[in-house]
Backbone as a chain_set.jsonl record, in Angstrom:
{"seq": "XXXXXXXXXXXXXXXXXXXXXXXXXXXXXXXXXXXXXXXXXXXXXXXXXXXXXXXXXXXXXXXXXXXXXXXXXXXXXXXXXXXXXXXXXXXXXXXXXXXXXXXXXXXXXXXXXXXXXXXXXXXXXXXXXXXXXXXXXXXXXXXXXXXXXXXXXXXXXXXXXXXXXXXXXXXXXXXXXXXXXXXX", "coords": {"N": [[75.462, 103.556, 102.676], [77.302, 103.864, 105.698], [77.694, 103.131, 108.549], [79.48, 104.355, 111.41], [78.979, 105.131, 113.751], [76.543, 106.323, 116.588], [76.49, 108.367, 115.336], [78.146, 109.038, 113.372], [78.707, 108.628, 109.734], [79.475, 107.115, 106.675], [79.233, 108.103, 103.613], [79.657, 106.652, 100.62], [81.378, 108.077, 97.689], [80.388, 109.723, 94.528], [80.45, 110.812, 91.33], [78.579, 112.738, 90.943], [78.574, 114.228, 93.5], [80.686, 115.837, 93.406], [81.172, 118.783, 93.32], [80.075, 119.316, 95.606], [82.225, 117.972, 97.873], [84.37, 119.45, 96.47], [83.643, 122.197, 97.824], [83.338, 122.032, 100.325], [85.798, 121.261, 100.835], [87.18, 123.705, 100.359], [86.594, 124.57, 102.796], [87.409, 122.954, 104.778], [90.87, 122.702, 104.232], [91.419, 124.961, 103.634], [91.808, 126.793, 105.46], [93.49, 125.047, 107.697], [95.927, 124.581, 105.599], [96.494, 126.617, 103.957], [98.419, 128.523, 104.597], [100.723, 127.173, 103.821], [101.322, 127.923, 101.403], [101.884, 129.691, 98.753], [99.297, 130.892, 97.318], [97.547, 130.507, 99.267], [96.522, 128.354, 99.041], [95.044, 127.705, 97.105], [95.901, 126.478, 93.943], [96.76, 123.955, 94.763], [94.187, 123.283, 95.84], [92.383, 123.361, 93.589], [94.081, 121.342, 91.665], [93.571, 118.93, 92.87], [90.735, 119.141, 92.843], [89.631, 119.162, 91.22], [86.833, 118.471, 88.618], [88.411, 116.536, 86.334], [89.963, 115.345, 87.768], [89.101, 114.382, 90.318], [87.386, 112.817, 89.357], [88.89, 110.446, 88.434], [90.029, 109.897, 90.652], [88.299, 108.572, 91.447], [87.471, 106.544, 90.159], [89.756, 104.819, 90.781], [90.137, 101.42, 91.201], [91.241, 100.119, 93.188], [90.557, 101.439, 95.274], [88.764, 103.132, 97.889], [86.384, 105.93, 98.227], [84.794, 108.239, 100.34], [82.259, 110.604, 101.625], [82.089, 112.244, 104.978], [80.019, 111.782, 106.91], [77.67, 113.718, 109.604], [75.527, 112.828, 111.795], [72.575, 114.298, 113.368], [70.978, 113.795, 116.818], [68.425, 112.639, 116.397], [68.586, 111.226, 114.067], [68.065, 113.072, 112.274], [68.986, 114.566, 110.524], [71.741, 115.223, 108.5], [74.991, 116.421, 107.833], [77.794, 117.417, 105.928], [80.751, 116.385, 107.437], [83.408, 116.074, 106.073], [86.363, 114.131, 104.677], [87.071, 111.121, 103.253], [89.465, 108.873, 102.433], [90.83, 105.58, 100.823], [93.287, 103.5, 99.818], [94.111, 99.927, 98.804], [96.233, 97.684, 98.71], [98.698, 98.736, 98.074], [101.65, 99.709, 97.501], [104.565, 100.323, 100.034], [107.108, 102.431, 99.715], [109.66, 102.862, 101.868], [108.847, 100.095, 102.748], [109.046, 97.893, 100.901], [108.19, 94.985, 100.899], [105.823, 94.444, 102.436], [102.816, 93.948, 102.371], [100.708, 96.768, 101.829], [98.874, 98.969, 103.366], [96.949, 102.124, 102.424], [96.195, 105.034, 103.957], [95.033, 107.457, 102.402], [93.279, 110.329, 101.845], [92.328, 112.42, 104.605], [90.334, 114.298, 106.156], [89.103, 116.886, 108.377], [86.59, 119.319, 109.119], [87.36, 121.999, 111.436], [85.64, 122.165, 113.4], [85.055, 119.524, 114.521], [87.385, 118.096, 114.821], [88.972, 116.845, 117.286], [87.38, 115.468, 118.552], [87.113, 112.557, 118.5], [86.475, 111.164, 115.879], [88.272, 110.887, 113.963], [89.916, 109.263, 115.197], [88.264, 107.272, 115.189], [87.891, 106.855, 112.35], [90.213, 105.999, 112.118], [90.973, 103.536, 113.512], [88.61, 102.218, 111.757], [89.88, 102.278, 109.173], [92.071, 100.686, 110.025], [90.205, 97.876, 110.296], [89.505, 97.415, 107.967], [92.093, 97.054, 106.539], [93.336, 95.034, 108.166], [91.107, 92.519, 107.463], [91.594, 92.739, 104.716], [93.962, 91.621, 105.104], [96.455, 93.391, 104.704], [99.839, 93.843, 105.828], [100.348, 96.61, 106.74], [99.738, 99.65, 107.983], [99.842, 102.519, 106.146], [100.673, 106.414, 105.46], [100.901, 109.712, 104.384], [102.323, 112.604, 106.046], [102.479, 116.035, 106.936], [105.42, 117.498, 107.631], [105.702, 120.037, 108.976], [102.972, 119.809, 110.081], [102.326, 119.919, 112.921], [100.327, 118.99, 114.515], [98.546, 116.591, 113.233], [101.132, 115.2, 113.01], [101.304, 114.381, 115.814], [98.658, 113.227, 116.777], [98.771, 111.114, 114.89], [101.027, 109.693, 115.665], [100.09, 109.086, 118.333], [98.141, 106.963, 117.742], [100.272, 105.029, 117.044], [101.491, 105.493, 115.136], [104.724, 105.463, 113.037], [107.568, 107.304, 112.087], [108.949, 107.033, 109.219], [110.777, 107.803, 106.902], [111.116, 110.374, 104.993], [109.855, 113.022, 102.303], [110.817, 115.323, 99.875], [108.432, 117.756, 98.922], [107.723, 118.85, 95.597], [105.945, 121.217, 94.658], [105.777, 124.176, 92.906], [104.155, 126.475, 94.388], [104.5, 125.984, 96.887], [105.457, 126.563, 99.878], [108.839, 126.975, 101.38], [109.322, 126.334, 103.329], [107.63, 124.316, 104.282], [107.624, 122.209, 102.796], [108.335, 119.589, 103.282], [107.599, 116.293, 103.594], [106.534, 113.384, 105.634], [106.718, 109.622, 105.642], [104.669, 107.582, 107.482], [104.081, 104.579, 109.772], [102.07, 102.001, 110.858], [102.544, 98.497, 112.015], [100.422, 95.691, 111.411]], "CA": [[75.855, 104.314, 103.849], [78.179, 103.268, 106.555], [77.483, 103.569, 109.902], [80.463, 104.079, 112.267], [78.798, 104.998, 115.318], [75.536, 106.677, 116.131], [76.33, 109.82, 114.307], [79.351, 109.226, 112.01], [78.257, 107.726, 108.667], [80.574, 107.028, 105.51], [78.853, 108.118, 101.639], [80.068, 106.875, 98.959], [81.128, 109.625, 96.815], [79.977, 109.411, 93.005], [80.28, 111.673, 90.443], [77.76, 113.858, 91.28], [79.311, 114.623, 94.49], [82.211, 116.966, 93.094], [81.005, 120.033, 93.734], [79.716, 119.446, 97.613], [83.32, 118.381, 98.539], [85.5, 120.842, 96.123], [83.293, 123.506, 98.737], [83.406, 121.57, 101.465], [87.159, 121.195, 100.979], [87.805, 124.772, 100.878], [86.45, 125.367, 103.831], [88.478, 122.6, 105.496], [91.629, 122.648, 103.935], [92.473, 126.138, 103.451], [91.98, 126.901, 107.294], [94.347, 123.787, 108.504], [97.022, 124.22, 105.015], [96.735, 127.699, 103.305], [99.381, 129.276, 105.044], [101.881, 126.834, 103.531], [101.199, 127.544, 99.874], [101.926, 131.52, 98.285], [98.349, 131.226, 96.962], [96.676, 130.294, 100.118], [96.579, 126.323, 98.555], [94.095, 127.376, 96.019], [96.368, 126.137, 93.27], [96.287, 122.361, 95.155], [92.638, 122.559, 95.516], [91.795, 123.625, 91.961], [94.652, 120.437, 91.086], [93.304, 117.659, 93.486], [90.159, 118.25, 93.185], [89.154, 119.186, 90.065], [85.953, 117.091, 88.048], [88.698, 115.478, 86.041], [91.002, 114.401, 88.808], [88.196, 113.786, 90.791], [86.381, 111.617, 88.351], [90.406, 109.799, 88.26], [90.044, 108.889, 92.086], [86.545, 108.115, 92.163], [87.555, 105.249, 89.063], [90.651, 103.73, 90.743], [89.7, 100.067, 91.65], [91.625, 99.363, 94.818], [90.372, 102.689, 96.252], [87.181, 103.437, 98.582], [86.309, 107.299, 98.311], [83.848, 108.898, 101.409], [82.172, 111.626, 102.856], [82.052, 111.59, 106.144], [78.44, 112.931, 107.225], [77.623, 113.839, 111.203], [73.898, 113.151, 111.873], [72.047, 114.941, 114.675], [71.01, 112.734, 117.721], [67.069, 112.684, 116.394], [69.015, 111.153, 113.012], [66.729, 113.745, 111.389], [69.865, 115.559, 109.782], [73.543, 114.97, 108.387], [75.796, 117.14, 107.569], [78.921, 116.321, 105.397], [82.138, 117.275, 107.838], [84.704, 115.256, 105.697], [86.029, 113.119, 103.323], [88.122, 109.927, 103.693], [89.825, 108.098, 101.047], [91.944, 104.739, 100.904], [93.876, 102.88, 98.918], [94.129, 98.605, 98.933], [97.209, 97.047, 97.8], [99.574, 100.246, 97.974], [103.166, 99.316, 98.131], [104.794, 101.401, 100.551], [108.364, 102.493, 99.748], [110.036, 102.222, 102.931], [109.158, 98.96, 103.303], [108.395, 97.265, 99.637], [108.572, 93.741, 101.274], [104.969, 94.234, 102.818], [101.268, 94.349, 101.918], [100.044, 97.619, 102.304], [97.134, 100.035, 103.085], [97.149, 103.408, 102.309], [95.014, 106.201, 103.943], [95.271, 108.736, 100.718], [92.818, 111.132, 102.289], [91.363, 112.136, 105.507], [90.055, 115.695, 106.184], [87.708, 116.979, 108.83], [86.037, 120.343, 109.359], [87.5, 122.464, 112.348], [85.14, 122.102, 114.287], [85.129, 118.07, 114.497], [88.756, 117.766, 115.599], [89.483, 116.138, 118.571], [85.97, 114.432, 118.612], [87.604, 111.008, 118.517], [85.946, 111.144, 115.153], [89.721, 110.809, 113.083], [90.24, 108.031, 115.748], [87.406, 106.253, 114.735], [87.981, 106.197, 110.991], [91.82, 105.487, 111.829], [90.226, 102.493, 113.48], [87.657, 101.746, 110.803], [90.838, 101.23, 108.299], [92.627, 99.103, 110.146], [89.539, 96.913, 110.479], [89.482, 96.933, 106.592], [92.787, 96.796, 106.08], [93.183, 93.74, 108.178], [89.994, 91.975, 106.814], [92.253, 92.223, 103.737], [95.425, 90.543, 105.097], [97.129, 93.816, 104.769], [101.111, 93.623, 106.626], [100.804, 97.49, 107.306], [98.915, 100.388, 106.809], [100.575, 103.565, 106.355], [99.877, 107.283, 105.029], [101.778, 110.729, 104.919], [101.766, 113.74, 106.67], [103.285, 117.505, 106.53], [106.069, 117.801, 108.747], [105.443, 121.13, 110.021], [101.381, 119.947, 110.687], [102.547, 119.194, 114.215], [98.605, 118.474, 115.212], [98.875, 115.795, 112.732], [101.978, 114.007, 113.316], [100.754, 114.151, 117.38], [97.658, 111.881, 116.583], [99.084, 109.84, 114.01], [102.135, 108.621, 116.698], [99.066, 108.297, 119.202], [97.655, 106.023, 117.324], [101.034, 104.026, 117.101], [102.2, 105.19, 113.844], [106.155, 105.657, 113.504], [107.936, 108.09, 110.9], [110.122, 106.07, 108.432], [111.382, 109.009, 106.027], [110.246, 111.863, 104.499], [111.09, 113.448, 100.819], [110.503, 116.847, 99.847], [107.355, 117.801, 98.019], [108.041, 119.822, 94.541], [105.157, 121.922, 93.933], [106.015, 125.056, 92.736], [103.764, 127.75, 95.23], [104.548, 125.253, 98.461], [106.537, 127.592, 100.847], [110.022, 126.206, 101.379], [109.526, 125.623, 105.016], [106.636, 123.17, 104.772], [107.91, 121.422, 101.579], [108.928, 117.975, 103.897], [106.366, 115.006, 103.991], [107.315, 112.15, 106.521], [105.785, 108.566, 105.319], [104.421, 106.997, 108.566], [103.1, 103.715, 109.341], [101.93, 101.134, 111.459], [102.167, 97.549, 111.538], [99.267, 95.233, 111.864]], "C": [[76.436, 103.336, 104.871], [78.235, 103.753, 107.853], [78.877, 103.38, 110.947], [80.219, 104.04, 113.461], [77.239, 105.67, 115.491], [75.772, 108.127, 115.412], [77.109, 109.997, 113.491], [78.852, 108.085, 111.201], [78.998, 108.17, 107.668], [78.998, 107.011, 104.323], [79.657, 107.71, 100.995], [80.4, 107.889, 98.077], [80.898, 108.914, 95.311], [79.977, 110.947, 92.292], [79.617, 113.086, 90.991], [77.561, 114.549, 92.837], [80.261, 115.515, 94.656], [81.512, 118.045, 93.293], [80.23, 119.977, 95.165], [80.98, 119.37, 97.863], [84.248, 118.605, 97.734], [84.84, 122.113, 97.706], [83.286, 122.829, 99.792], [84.981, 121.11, 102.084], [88.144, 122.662, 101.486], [87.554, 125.283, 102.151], [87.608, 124.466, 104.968], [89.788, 122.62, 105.529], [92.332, 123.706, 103.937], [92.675, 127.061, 104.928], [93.198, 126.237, 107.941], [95.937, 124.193, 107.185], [97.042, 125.674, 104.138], [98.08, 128.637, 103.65], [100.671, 128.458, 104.459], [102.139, 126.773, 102.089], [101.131, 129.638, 99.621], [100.704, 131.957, 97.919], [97.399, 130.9, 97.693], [95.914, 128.849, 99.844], [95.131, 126.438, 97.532], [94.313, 126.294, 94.365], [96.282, 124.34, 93.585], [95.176, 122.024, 95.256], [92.289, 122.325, 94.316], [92.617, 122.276, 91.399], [93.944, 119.518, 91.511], [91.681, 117.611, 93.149], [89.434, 118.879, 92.303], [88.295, 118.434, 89.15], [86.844, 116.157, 87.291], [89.769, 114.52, 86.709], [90.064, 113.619, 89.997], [87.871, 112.631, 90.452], [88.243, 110.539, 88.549], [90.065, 108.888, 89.089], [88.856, 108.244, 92.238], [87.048, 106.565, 91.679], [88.511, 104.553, 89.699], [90.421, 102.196, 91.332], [90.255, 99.359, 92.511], [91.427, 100.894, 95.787], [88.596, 103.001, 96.497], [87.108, 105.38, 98.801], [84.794, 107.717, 98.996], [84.064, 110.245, 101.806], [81.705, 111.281, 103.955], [81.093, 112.531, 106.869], [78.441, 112.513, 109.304], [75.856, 114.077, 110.927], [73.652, 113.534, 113.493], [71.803, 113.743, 115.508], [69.792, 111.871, 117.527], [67.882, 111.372, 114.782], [68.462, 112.077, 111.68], [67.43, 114.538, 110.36], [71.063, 115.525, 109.501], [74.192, 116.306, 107.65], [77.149, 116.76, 107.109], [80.269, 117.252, 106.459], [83.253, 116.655, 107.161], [84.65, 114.408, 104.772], [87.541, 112.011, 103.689], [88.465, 109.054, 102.741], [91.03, 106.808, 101.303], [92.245, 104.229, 99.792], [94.564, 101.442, 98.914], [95.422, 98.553, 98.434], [98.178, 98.055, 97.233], [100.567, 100.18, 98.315], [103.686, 100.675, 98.773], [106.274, 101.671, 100.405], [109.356, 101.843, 100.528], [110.104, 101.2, 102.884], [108.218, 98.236, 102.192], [107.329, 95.76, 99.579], [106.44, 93.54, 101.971], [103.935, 94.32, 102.212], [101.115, 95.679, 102.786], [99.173, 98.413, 101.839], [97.513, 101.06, 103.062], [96.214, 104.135, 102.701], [95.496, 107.028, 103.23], [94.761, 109.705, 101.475], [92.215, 111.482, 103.67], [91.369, 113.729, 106.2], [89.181, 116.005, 107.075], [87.638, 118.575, 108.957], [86.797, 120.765, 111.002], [87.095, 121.592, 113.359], [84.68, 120.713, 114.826], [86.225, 117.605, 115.334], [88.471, 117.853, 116.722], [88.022, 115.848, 119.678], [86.243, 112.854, 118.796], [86.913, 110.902, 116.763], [87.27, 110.67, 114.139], [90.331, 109.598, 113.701], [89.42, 107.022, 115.167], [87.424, 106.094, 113.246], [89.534, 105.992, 110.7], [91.116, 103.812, 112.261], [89.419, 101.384, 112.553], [88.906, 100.793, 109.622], [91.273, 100.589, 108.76], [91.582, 98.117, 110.047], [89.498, 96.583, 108.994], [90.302, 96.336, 106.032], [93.26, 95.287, 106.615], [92.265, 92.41, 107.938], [91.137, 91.704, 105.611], [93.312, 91.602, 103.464], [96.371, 91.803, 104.836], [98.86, 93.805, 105.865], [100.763, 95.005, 107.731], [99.897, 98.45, 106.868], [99.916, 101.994, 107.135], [99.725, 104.807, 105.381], [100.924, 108.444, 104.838], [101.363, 111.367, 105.279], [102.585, 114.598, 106.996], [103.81, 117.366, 108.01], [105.796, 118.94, 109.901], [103.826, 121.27, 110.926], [101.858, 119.143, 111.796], [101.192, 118.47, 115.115], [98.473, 116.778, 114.646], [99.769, 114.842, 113.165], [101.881, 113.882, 114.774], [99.92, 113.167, 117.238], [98.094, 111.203, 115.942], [100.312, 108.794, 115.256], [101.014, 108.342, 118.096], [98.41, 107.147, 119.063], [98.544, 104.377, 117.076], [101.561, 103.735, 115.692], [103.697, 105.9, 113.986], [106.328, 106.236, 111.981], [108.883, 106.758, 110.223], [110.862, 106.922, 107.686], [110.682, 109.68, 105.598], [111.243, 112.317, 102.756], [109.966, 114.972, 100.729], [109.571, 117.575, 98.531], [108.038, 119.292, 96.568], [107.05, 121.186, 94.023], [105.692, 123.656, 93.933], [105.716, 126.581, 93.559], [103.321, 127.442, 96.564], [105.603, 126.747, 98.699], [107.483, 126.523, 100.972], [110.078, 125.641, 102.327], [108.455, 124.651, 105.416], [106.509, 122.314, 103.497], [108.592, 119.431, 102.03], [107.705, 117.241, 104.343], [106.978, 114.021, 104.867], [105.98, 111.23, 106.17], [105.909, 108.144, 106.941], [103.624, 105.624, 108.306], [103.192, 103.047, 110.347], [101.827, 99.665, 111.294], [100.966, 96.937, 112.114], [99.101, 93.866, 112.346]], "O": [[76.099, 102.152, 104.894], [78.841, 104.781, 108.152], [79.245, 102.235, 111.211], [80.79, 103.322, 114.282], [76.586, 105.567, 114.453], [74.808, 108.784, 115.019], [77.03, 110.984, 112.761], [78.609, 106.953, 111.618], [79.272, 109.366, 107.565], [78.071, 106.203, 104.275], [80.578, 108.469, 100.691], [79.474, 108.62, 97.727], [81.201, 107.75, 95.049], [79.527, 111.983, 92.783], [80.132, 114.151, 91.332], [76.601, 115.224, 93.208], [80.664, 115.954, 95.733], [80.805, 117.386, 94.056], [79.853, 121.065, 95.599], [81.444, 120.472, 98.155], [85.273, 118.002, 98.051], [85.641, 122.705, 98.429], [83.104, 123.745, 100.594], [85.301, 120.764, 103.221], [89.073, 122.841, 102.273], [88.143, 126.26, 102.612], [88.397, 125.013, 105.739], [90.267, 122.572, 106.662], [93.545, 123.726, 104.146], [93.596, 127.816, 105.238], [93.885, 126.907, 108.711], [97.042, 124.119, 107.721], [98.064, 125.637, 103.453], [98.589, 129.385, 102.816], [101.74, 129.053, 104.598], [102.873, 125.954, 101.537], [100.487, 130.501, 100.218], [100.527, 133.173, 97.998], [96.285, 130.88, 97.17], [94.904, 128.432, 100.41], [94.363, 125.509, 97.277], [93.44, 125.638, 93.796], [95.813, 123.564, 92.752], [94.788, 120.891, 94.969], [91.91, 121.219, 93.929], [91.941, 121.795, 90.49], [93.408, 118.938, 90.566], [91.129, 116.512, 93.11], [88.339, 119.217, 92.752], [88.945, 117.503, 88.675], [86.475, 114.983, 87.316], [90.237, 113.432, 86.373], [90.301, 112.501, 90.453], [88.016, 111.585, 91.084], [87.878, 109.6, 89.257], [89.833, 107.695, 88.888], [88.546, 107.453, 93.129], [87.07, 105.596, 92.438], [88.42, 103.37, 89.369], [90.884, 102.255, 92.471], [89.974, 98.18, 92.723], [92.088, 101.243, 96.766], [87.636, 103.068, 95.729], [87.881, 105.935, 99.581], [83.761, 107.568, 98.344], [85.059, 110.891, 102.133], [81.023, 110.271, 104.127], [81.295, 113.67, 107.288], [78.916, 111.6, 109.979], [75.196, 114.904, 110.299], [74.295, 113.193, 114.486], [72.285, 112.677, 115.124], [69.698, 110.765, 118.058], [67.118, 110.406, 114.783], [68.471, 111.801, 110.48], [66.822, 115.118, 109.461], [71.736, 115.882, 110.468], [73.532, 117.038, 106.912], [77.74, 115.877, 107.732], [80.62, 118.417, 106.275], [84.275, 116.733, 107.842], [83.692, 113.942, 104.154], [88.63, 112.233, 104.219], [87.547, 108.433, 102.205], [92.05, 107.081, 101.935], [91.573, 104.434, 98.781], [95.782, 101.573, 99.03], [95.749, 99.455, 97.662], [98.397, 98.15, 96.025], [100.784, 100.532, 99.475], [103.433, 101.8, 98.341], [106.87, 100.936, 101.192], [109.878, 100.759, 100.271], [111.251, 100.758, 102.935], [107.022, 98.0, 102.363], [106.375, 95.439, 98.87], [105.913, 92.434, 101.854], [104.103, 94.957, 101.173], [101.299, 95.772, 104.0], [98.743, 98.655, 100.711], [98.559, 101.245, 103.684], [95.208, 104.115, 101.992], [96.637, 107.386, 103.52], [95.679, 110.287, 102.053], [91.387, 110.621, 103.965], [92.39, 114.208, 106.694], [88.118, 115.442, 106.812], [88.729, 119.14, 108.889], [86.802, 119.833, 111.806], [87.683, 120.705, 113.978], [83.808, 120.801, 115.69], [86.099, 116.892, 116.329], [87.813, 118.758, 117.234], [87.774, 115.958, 120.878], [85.393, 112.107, 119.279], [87.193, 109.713, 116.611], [86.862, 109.783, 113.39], [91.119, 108.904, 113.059], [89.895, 105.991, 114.691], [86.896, 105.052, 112.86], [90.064, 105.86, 109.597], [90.809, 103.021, 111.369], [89.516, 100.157, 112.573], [88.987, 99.606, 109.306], [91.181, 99.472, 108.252], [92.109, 97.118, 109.559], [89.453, 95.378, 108.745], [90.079, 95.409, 105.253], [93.537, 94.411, 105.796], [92.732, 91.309, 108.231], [91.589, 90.564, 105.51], [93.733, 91.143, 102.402], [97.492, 91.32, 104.673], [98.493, 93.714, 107.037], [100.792, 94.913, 108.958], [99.307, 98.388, 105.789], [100.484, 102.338, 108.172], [98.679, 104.607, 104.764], [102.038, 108.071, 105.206], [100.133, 111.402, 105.251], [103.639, 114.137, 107.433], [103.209, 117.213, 109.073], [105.707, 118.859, 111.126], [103.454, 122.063, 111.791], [101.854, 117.913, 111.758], [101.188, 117.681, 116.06], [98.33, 115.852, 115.445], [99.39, 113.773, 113.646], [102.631, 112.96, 115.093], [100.359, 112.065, 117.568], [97.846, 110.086, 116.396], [100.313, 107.589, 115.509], [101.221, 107.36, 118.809], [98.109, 106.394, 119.989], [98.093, 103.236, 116.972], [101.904, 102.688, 115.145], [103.906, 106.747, 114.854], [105.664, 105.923, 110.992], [109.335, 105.772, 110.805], [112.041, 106.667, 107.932], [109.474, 109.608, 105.824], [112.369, 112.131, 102.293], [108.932, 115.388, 101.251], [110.02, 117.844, 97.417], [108.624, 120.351, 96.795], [107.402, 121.989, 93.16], [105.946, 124.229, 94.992], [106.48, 127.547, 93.546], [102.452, 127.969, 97.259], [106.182, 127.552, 97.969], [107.177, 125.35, 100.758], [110.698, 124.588, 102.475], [108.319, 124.215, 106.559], [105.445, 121.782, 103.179], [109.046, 118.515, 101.344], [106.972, 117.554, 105.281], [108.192, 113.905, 104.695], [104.796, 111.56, 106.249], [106.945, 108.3, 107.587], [102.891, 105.354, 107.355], [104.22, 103.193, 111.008], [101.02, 99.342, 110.422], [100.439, 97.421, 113.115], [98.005, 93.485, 112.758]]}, "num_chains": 1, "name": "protein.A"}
């Protein structure tokens, strides 16, 4: 366990973790991204996060995979609001020429947002990623999630390009990713 502050703590996820956040996904994910998928983004949950794609990310060996638990003030109780995922040594298109970090995942529950809580584990990676000598750390994020690309340029991350996601039961009008990134 990973203490970020007194009430945000990083799990480990393992195996036997896939079924808390597949349900702990739908509740975050299809609130914040259902509306941009014909099947209400069941089709991307059931893909991403499926036991054998799961089990995929858990195994990759330059990647740290967390939930991101909220304990009461007594510490007497956590609760998982999230899940946070990176990726070490992640060349970034844009800009080949650098070392970079990748935030892959980072999800919170409603009712979390705009806790500083997404600040503090934007924070957390850079502290990792520069520990590791990373150049840059970068990530993507859905053009039309305007909440999103607001905090990410708060934080002092800059768009570089964008390409246009293929999945078959995306809506057409939220089919544009923009890679962002910051240097370090």
């Amino acid at each position: 366990m990973i203490a970020l502050s007194d009430h945000i703590h990083l799990q480990a996820l393992t195996l036997s973790d896939h079924s808390e956040v597949y349900q702990l996904l739908q509740t975050i994910y299809t609130p914040a991204y259902g509306h941009y998928w014909e099947d209400n983004g069941k089709w991307y949950l059931d893909q991403q996060y499926q036991l054998e794609h799961f089990t995929k990310e858990l195994n990759e060996k330059k990647s740290k995979y967390y939930l991101i638990n909220y304990s009461d003030k007594n510490g007497t109780s956590s609760v998982p609001i999230g899940i946070f995922k990176y990726n070490t040594h992640t060349p970034y298109a844009p800009l080949p020429e650098y070392r970079a970090f990748k935030i892959h995942r980072l999800y919170l529950a409603v009712d979390f947002q705009g806790k500083g809580i997404g600040k503090l584990m934007m924070q957390y990676a850079q502290k990792i990623a520069k520990k590791d000598k990373h150049q840059l750390i970068w990530l993507d994020a859905m053009d039309t999630h305007v909440q999103a690309q607001s905090f990410y340029k708060s934080l002092g991350f800059v768009k570089t390009t964008s390409r246009v996601l293929p999945f078959e039961l995306m809506r057409d009008e939220h089919r544009q990713i923009w890679y962002l990134h910051k240097m370090l």
